[in-house]
C-alpha positions, -999 to +999 in steps of 0.1 A: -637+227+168-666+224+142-651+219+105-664+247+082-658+251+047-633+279+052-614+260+076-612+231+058-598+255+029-563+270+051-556+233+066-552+222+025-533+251+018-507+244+044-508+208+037-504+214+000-474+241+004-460+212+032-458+188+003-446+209-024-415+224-004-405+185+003-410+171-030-380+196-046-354+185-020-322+167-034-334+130-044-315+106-063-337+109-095-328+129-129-320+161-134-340+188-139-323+222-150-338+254-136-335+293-156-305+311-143-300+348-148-272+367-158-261+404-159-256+424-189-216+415-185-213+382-172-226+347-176-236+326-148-232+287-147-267+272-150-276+251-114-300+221-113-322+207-093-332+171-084-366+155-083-375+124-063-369+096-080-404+082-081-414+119-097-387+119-122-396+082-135-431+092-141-421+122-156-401+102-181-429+080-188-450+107-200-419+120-222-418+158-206-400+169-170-421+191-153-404+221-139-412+235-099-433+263-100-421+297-093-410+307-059-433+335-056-466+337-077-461+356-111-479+390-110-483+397-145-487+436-153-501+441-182-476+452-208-482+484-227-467+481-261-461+513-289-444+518-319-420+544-296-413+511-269-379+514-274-373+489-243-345+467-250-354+431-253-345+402-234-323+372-246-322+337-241-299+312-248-314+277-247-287+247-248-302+210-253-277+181-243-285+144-240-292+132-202-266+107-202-239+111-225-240+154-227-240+153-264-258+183-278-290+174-295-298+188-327-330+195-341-354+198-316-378+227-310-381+253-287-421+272-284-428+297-261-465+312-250-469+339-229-485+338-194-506+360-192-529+372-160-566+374-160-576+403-179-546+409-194-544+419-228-517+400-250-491+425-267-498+437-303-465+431-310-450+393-313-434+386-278-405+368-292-383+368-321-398+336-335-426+315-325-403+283-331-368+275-332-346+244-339-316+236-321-278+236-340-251+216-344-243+226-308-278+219-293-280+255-288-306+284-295-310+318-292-336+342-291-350+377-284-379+376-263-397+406-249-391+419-212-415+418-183-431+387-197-436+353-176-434+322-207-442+288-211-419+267-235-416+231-243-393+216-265-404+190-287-390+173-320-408+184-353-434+203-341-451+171-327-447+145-301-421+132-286-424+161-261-389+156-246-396+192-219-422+214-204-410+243-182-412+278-171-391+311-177-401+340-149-405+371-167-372+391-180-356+419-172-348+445-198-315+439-216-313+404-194-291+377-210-301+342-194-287+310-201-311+277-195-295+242-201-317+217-199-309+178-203-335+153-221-334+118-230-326+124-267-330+083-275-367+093-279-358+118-312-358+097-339-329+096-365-320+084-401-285+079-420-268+088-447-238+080-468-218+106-489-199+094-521-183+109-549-213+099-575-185+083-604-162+061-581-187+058-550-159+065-530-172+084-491-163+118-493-153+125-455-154+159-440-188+166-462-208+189-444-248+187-445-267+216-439-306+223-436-322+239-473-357+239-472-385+227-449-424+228-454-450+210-438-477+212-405-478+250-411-440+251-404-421+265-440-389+281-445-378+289-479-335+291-480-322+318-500-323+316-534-283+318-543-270+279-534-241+299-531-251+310-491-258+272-484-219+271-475-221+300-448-253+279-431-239+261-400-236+219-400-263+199-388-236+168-393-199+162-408-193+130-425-167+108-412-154+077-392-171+052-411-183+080-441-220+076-425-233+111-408-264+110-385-295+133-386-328+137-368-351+123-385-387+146-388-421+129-386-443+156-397-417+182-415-407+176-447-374+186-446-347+192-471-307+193-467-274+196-488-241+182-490-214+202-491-177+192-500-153+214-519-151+203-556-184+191-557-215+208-565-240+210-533-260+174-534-295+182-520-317+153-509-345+142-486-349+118-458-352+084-467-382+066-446-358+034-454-328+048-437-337+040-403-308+020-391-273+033-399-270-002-422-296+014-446-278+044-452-287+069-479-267+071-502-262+109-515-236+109-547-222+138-552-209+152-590-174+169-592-184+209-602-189+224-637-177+259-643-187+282-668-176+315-681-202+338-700-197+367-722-227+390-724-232+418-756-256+438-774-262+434-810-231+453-821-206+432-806-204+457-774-195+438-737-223+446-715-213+453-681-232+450-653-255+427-666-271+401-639-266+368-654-287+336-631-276+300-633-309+282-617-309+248-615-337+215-607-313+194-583-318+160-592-315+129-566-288+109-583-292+069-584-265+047-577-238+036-611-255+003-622-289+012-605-324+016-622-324+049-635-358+066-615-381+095-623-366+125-611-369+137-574-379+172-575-360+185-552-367+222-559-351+248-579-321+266-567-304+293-582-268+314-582-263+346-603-234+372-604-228+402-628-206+409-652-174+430-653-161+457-672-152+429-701-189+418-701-172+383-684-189+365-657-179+331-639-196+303-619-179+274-605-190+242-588-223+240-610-242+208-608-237+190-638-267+171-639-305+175-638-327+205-658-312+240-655-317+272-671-295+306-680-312+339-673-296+376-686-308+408-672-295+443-682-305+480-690-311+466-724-339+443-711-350+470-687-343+451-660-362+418-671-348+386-669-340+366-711-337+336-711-307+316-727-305+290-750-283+264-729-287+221-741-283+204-708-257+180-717-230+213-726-219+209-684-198+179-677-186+173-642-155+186-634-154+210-670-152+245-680-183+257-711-174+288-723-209+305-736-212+338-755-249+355-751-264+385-771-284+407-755-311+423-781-341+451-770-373+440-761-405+437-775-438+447-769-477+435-771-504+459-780-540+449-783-579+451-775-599+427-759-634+417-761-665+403-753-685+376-778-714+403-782-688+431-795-682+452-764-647+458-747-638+436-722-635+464-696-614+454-663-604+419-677-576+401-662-548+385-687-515+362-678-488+364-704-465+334-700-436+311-717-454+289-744-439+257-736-461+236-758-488+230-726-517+247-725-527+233-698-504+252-672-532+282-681-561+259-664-550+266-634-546+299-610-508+294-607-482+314-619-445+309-629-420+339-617-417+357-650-456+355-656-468+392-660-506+397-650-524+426-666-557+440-666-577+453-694-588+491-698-620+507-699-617+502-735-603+468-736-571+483-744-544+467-730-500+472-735-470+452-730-441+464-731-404+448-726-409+417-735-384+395-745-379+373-777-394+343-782-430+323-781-463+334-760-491+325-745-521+352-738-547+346-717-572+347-687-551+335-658-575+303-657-599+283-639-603+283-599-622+265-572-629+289-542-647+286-515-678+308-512-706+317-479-738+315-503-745+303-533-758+342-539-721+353-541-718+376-569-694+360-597-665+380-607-663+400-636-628+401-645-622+368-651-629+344-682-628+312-693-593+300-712-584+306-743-552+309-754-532+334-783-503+327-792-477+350-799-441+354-812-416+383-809-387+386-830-368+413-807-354+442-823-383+463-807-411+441-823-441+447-819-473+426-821-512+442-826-541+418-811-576+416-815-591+391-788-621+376-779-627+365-742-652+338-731-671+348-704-679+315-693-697+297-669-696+284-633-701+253-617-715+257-579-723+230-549-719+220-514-702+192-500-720+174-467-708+141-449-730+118-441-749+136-415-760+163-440-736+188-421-714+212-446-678+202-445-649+233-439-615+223-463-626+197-484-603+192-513-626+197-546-608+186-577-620+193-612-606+185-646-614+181-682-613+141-693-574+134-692-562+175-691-546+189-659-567+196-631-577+228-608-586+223-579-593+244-536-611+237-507-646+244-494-648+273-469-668+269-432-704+271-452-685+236-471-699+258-507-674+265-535-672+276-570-656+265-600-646+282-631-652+300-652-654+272-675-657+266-717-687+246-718-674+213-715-683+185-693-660+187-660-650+158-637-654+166-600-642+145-572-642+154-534-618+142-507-630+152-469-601+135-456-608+118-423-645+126-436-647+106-461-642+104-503-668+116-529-676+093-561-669+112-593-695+133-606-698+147-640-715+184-638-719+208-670-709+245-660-743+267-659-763+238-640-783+238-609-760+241-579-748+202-569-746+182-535-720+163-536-724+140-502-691+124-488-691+090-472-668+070-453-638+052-475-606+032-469-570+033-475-544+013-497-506+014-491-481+005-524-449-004-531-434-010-565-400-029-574-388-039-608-391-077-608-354-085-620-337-067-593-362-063-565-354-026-561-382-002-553-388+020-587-405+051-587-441+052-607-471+069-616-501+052-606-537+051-623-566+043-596-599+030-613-624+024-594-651-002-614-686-010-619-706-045-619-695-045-657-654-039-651-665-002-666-645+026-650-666+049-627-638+069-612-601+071-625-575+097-600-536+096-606-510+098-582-473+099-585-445+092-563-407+100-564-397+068-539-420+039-548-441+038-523-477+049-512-490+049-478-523+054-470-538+062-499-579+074-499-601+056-519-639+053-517-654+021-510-657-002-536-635-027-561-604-011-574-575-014-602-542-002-600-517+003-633-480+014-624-464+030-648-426+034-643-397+047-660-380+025-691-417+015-700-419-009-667-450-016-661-474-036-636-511-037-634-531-051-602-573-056-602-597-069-578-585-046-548-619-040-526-616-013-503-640-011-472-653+022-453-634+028-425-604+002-431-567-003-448-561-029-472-531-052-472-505-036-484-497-045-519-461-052-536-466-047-575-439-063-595-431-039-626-417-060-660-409-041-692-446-038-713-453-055-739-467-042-772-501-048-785-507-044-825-545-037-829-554-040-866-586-034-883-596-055-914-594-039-950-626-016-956-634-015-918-646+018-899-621+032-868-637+019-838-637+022-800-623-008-777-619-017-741-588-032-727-594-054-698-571-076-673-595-097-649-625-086-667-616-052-653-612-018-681-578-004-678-575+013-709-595+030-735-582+033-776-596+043-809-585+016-837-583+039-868-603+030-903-579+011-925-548+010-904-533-003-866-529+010-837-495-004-814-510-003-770-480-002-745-498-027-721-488-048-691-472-085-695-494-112-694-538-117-709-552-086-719-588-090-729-599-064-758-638-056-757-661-030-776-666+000-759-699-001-740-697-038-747-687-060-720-685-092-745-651-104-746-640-105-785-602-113-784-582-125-757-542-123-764-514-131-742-486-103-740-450-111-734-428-085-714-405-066-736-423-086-763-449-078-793-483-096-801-506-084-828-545-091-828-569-088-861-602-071-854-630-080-885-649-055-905-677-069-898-671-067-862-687-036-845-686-022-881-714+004-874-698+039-882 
């Protein structure tokens, strides 16, 4: 018989369908679990299957189990979906356990796609109830998925690799309740430790319960309610107990944070340790006994106020071990609890945190509705104590005002941010916004009201400077938006009001491109922009790699670019109103950090100044960065010789020069030492002008001072030489010797650099 092409097709058919019926027969290899349905009113008991040995072992060499295929093909209608559908969805109930022991395992994830046939079109509306979810304390899930639809799921830890499962759901009946249990090797989900004490007497505190707060990260974010309060009603990932250590799975690429709950105490929120690996590493999380306090809320007469929302909100703070170096806080996010008052105007809180920054917020029909705050020192909670606190409520304010333009016209359409004056400016240079910022916009007059608004000092202004990404560098510029500048207002209550006559700055832009090294635009790069030592704005280039920065005073801005994987941009200085730049990435390197105080070895939190350095020691490029555990991995930096000055809490301090960083590699990692600084005393002579010096370490500038005219200037500096040079003048003139914790005092001539 002659062998044609179609032939040859049916004998691989059968041969193939031969082999796939024989290769799910009963083997001695793992298990596999399989779907099982269930009726509306009963539950079945999941059934298994077993793989041949050979197939399971590769399977769990790849790290996923790959379910049998259908037993008849999936003919996938295509699904009709309406705002009317009134179809009852599916439900699944997907339970995780550990191969070998049957433990549940906790905090893996389950994503489903939907199979769909060719031609098919996907439905409009989501096909399931979430597009990931995270197994409980029970290793168990549950979701709504829609009917008549054939899915593929894996489950995987973190939203990344390990993948511990790959399978297949057949498509749901409407209403169907189906149960899958499926069995993984959970040693593969990595885990870390932690210990819970009672913070004074670092005694364990068994029975604690930790539950999941927060998580951000790899496009995954969930925000937890607001009110700590609910934290208590969220179910356990882990109970302390045994030997006081509890267990968690430990997330690679979500940034995850949890509490601690015990009664007494007030919740202890904290994030994974990357040290807390083994269970002898343990975490510590100390946990304060609760505060209480009682508030009294009424008007200016003396009258209780009733129904009055009052809000406790709270920074949580990472508490550090009694006896420990005390390290920057952890910002751990704000949290808050609020309640209203009774008939009496009385309201209560109990189990406050004592510790860490936290604010008191009153809102009532006095305040129409808008949140005052309350005057509240942060050292009137004490663990374990009840503050009694009376508040007044007085009427609101308002702002009334024109704005406008240098020339004399209204500034028609203008937007304008009133905020909190804190004392920084700088939180206007930027396009973000605190919750009780109110964003207006000017009328066709430059008119402009605001009304309820409460006691206390004001800042006015355009909501600040921006980098956004643009297609052309033809994009018209907005109108509505100005440069900073800031008025400053107070209100005195009592239904105050203040008049305004402002002038806006129309500003300027600052426009470019940022290429790598093949020329081709780059989609995401982070632009960065700032004015000398002020806080920066910054965004990301769109597809075309053009942005736009401002509007911008006209001052000299610095601009660096990081591409990433791409590469690092040198700093650029670019005055707003120039010719459209090209800023051109190219290829840098990375440099992992870790800082410990040198008495006790223990890693201390810092801020760290990058420099990078010319032929001279001058600084070309200067970026900050500022960690919360002491470490930094993998941190981009351009090519070239490098400086690095920690500066930690308690004035410790370390500095490190000579680091050279190569395209395309990672330094050694570096272990800086930090001592307590030392002081420097600059004086100048008698009769002498103020002039500008140069502090160097290894002929390398790590900071810059003005010596004033007739008097001395006292330099925090790092322990050990410190050169001091002339600004622009790489000459050494003084060398002096620093001791840590220590003073030494240096006496610069008149007639040295005396030149006005």
């Amino acid at each position: 018989m002659k062998l044609t092409l179609p032939v040859l097709f049916v004998l691989a058919v059968l041969v193939g369908g031969w082999l796939w019926h024989d290769s799910v027969e009963e083997g001695p290899g793992g298990i596999v679990p399989v779907a099982v349905r269930a009726s509306d009113d009963s539950r079945a008991t999941p059934e298994r299957v077993h793989l041949a040995g050979g197939d399971q072992a590769a399977a769990d060499d790849l790290g996923r189990t790959a379910l049998a295929p259908p037993s008849q093909p999936v003919e996938q209608a295509p699904v009709q979906t309406t705002e009317a559908d009134t179809t009852p969805w599916a439900q699944l109930e997907l339970t995780v356990l550990d191969r070998v022991t049957g433990a549940p395992v906790v905090g893996v994830f389950a994503d489903f796609e939907p199979v769909m046939s060719p031609g098919a079109e996907k439905p409009e509306t989501p096909p399931i109830s979430q597009a990931a979810i995270e197994t409980d304390r029970d290793g168990r899930l549950t979701v709504q998925i829609q009917p008549r639809l054939a899915f593929e799921y894996r489950v995987l830890f973190a939203g990344s690799d390990p993948r511990l499962f790959e399978g297949f759901l057949e498509p749901f009946d409407p209403g169907e309740e189906r149960d899958v249990e499926l069995r993984v090797d959970s040693s593969r989900v990595p885990r870390f430790y932690v210990r819970i004490v009672d913070h004074a007497t670092d005694e364990v505190l068994l029975g604690a319960r930790i539950v999941e707060v927060d998580r951000f990260g790899q496009g995954l974010h969930m925000e937890g309610p607001l009110d700590f309060e609910t934290w208590r009603e969220r179910p356990s990932l882990a109970i302390v107990g045994g030997d006081g250590i509890a267990e968690l799975p430990r997330s690679r690429f979500v940034q995850k944070r949890y509490a601690a709950l015990m009664d007494g105490y007030s919740p202890g929120v904290f994030e994974q340790s990357r040290a807390a690996k083994k269970r002898e590493y343990a975490q510590r999380v100390g946990l304060l006994r609760g505060a209480s306090l009682e508030v009294s809320v009424s008007d200016g007469s003396g009258y209780p106020v009733s129904a009055a929302t009052v809000r406790f909100e709270t920074e949580f703070p990472e508490l550090q071990a009694p006896g420990s170096t005390p390290q920057m806080p952890a910002g751990l996010g704000t949290h808050a609890v609020s309640t209203t008052t009774d008939s009496s105007g009385k309201a209560s809180f109990r189990g406050l945190p004592a510790a860490g920054a936290y604010e008191l917020h009153v809102a009532s029909t006095i305040t129409g509705g808008r949140d005052v705050p309350v005057p509240f020192a942060h050292e009137d909670l004490e663990p374990g104590q009840t503050v009694e606190l009376d508040v007044v409520v007085q009427p609101l304010g308002s702002i009334v005002g024109t704005a406008f333009l240098p020339n004399g016209e209204p500034a028609a359409g203008a937007q304008l941010v009133l905020r909190r004056d804190r004392g920084d400016e700088g939180l206007l240079m930027g396009p973000f916004e605190a919750p009780n910022d109110r964003r207006i916009t000017t009328g066709h007059d430059g008119s402009f009201e605001l009304t309820l608004v409460p006691a206390g000092d004001w800042l006015l202004g355009p909501p600040g400077i921006q980098v956004e990404a643009v297609e052309s560098e033809d994009d018209a510029l907005p109108l509505d938006r100005h440069a900073p500048t800031f008025t400053k207002i107070s209100l005195g209550g009592e239904l105050s009001t203040s008049r305004l006559r402002m002038e806006l700055d129309p500003g300027d832009w600052i426009r470019g491109v940022v290429l790598d090294e093949a020329g081709e635009p780059v989609e995401s790069a982070f632009v960065r922009g700032r004015f000398g030592e002020s806080d920066a704005f910054w965004g990301q280039t769109g597809p075309s790699g053009r942005f736009r920065l401002g509007p911008l005073p006209s001052s000299e801005v610095e601009i660096t670019v990081d591409g990433y994987e791409q590469g690092t941009c040198p700093l650029v200085h670019v005055l707003p109103g120039s010719d459209p730049i090209e800023l051109r990435l190219a290829l840098g390197g990375t440099l992992s950090l870790r800082t410990v105080e040198a008495s006790t070895s223990e890693e201390v939190a810092c801020r760290f100044e990058f420099r990078k350095h010319g032929p001279n020691g001058e600084v070309l490029e200067k970026s900050v960065f500022i960690t919360v555990r002491g470490t930094v991995d993998d941190h981009d930096l351009s090519a070239g010789t490098w400086s690095v000055l920690a500066l930690g809490p308690n004035d410790l301090m370390a500095f490190v020069g000579g680091i050279t960083i190569e395209a395309g590699l990672a330094s050694e990692p570096i272990e800086m030492a930090l001592a307590p600084a030392g002081d420097l005393v600059i004086q100048r002579a008698p009769n002498a002008r103020s002039v500008d010096i140069e502090l160097r370490r290894g002929g390398l500038v790590f900071a810059r001072c003005s010596v004033p005219a007739n008097d001395s200037l006292t330099v925090p500096v790092p322990t050990g030489q410190v050169s001091i040079t002339f600004a622009g003048d790489p000459r050494e003139s003084r060398r002096v010797h620093v001791p840590a914790g220590g003073k030494a005092s240096v006496l610069l001539d008149a007639d040295e650099h005396d030149d006005g």
